[in-house]
N, C-alpha and C positions, 0 to 999 in steps of 0.2 A: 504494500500500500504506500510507505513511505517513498518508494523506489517511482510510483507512477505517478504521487504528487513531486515528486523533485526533477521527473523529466517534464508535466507541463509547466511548470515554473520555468525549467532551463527553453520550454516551447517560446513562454509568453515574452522569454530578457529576449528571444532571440528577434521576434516581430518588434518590439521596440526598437531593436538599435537597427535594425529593416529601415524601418516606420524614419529613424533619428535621421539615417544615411540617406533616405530619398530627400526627404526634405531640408535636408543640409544642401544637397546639392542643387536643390531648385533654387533654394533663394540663394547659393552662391551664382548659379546662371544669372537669375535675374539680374542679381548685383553687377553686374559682368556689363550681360545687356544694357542695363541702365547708365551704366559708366560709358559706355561707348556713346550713346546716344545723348547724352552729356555735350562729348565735343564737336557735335553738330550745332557749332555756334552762331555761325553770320551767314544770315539772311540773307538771296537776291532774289529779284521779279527782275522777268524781263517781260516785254510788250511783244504781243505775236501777232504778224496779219495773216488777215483766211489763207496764207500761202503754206503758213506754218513756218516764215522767215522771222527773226529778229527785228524789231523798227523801233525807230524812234520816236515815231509820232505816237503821242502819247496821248491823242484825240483819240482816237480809236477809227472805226473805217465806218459806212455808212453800210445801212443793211437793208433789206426789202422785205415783204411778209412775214414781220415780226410775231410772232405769238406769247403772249404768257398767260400762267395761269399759276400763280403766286400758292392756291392753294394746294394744289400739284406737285407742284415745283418743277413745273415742267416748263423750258422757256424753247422757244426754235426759230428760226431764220434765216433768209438765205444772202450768201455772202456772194460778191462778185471776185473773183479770183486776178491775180494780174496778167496770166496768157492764157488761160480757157475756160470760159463760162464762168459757172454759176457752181456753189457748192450749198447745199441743203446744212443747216447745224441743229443741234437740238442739244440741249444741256438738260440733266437732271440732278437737281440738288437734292430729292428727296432721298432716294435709294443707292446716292453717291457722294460721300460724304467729302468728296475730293474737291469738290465742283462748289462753286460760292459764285451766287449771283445778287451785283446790288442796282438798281432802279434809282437812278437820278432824272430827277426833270430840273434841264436846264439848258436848253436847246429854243433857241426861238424861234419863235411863230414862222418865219421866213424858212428853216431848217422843215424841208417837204418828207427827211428819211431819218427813221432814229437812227442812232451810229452804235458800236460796241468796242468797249475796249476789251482785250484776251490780255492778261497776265498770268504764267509760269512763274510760280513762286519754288524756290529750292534753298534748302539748308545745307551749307558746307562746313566739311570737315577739313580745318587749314593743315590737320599733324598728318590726317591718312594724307593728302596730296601732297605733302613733302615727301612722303615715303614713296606715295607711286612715282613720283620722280625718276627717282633714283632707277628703280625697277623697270619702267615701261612709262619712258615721260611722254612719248606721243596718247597716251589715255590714263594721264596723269589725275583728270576731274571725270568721272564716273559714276554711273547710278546702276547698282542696280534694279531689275525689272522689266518691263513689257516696252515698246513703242510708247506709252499713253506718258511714261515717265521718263524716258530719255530723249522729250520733247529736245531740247538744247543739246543736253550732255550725250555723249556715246556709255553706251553699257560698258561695262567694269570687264576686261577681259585677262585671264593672263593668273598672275599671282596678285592683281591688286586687289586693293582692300575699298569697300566703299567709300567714297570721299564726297560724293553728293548726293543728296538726298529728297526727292520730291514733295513737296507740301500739298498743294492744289493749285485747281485753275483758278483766278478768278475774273468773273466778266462782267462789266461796269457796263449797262444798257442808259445811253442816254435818249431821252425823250421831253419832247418840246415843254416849256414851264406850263402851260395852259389843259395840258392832258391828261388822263385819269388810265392808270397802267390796265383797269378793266376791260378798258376797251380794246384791247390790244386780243382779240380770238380769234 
């Protein structure tokens, strides 16, 4: 009897220090993670036109068949491209937590198309790009991810480490001071 109570005793120290050892190590990961994600310090936006180029102009471009629907969060419009056509956009902020749309009226009565501004917002890391330097300077700033997130940067290839980081899009709809974003369906 003695002998079967001393082995689940030696059962239950053994699930403890189990139990001690997973969770030691999870929040050493986390800690870990959270340290890295730490020196994702300084911020940059850059301004995109429907080409998906970098620009300066920081008006934004003029857009056609604007739609919103605020309660949705569904906004779409179509953009005129600089050498073909016409491109269709539709943002969703509800189910995309990536995406930040904000609605200014400030656009005068004269002003016949709302416009939109696109900003790519990214957090960089200045110690991982000094290292990829050294390693592979030609993708020295790097994100890992999809196309949606290496809008700017080139993906991370190689031995490097991530050094840029995606925030979200966000897109500044402006529309004339006299208009009511309701009516925009």
């Amino acid at each position: 009897m003695s002998n079967n109570k001393s082995s689940h005793i030696w059962g239950v120290v053994v699930v403890v220090i189990v139990l001690v050892l997973v969770l030691g190590a999870w929040v050493f990961a986390r800690a870990q993670q959270k340290a890295f994600d730490s020196k994702f310090d300084q911020t940059v936006t850059y301004h995109i036109d429907p080409d998906s180029d970098k620009t300066l102009d920081e008006r934004g471009y003029s857009v056609t068949a604007l739609k919103m629907n605020q309660e949705t969060g569904i906004y779409s419009w179509c953009e005129t491209l600089k050498y073909s056509g016409t491109l269709d956009k539709s943002v969703d902020t509800k189910y995309d937590t990536t995406n930040e749309v904000a609605i200014v009226k400030d656009l005068k009565e004269t002003d016949t198309n709302p416009r939109v501004e696109h900003q790519v917002v990214y957090k960089l890391n200045r110690e991982a790009i000094s290292k990829n330097k050294e390693n592979y300077p030609q993708n020295a700033e790097c994100v890992t991810g999809n196309k949606r997130e290496s809008y700017i940067y080139s993906t991370c290839k190689g031995w490097n480490t991530e050094s840029v980081r995606f925030v979200k899009h966000h897109y500044i709809i402006h529309i004339p001071e006299n208009s009511d974003p309701a009516n925009y369906k």
